[in-house]
N, C-alpha and C positions, 0 to 999 in steps of 0.2 A: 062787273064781275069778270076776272081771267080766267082762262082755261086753263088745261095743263100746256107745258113747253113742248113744243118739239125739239125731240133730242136727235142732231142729225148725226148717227152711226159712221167714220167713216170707211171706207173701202179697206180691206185687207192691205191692197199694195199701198196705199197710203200711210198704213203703217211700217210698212216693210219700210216704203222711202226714207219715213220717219227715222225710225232704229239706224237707216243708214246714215243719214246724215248728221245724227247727233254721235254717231260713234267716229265718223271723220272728225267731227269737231272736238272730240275728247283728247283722240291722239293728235292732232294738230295742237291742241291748249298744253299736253305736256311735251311737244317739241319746241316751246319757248321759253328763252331763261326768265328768270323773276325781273330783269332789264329791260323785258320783249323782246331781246331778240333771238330770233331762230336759231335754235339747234338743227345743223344740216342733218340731215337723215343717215348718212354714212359713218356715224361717229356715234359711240353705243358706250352707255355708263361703264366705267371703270369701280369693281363691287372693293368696298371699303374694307368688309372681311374677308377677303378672297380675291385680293387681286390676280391674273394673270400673272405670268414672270416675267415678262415682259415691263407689266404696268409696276410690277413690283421694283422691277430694278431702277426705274425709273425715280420713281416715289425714294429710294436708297438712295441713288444720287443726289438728290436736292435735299437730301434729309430730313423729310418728312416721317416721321415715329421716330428718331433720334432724341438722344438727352437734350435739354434746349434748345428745341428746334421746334419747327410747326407739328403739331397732331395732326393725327388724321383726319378730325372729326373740324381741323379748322379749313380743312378743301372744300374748295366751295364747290368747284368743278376741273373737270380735267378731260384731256383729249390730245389725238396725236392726228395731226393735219402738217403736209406738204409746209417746208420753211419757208414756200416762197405764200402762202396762205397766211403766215401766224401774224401778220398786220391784221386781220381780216376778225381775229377775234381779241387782241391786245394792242390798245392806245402805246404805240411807240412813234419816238422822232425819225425813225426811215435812218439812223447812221449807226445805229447797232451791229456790231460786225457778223453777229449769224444769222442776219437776214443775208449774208451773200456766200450763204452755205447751202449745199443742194442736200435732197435725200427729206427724209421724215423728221418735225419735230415733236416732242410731249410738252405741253402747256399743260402747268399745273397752276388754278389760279385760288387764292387763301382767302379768307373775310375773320378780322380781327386785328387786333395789333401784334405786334413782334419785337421785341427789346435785340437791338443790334446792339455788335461791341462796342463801346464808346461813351454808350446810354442814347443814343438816336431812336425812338421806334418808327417804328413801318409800321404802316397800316394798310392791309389788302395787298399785300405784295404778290408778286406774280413770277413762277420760276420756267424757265425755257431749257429744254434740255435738248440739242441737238446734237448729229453723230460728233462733234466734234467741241463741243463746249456743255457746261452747263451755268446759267446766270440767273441772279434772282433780280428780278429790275420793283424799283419802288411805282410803281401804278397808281399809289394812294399818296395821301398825304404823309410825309414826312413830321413831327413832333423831335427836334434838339432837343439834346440834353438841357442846355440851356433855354425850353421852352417854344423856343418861337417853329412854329409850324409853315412847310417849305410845301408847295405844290411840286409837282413830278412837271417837267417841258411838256410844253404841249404835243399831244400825236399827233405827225402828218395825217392822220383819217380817224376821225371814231371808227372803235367797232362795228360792225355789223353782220357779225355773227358771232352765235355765241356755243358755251363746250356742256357741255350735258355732266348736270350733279353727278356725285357717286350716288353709288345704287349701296342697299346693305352687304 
């Protein structure tokens, strides 16, 4: 025959610890992109219905909500990080010319395909807008006209950080 269980209560601050440590752990879980990799803490969602002016003029430049252009709903993520940082969240070959441009860049990065002039699509393309340029580099695979599908050059360094979704 068993008895009843002991049920062991545990201490107040046990849960206090609790509560704490699972709420570090929550905001920790949504500062990682869907890639793993960490969104730095200094870089704070860009809102899809409400952009800044800033963020907005940005998003105008690369033509993002333009007639045949990306929507906005196909940004996957976006952020404005130091030019000499935007290796750090975009697979590039290191001879792109506005990485030797100083001041602040906006990385806007897209998930989807995109029909270029030509009939070429992009898929996942990625646009850079620095004070002095703005470029949309192919990040993903490439699909010809003529079908045959082109990898992007390898990056001198994978990512290892990553830009934080928009927000609504």
């Amino acid at each position: 025959m068993t008895g009843p269980r002991a049920i062991r209560t545990p201490r107040p601050r046990s849960w206090l610890l609790t509560l704490v440590v699972i709420s570090l752990l929550a905001s920790c879980a949504s500062r990682v992109t869907g890639d793993g990799l960490p969104i730095p803490a200094n870089l704070t969602p860009v809102s899809a219905s409400s952009p800044s002016s800033e963020a907005a003029a940005v998003l105008a430049r690369c033509g993002v909500g333009m007639a045949d252009s990306v929507r906005i709903d196909q940004v996957k993520a976006m952020g404005q990080v130091p030019v000499s940082d935007i290796a750090h969240f975009v697979g590039l070959t290191g001879r792109e010319p506005q990485l030797a441009e100083k001041g602040l860049a906006w990385i806007i990065q897209t998930k989807g395909d995109f029909p270029q002039p030509g009939g070429d699509v992009w898929t996942d393309e990625t646009c850079i807008a620095t004070p002095g340029d703005v470029v949309w580099y192919a990040t993903g695979p490439i699909r010809t006209s003529a079908g045959v599908v082109l990898t992007p050059e390898p990056a001198q360094s994978a990512p290892d950080r990553g830009l934080p979704p928009l927000s609504p």
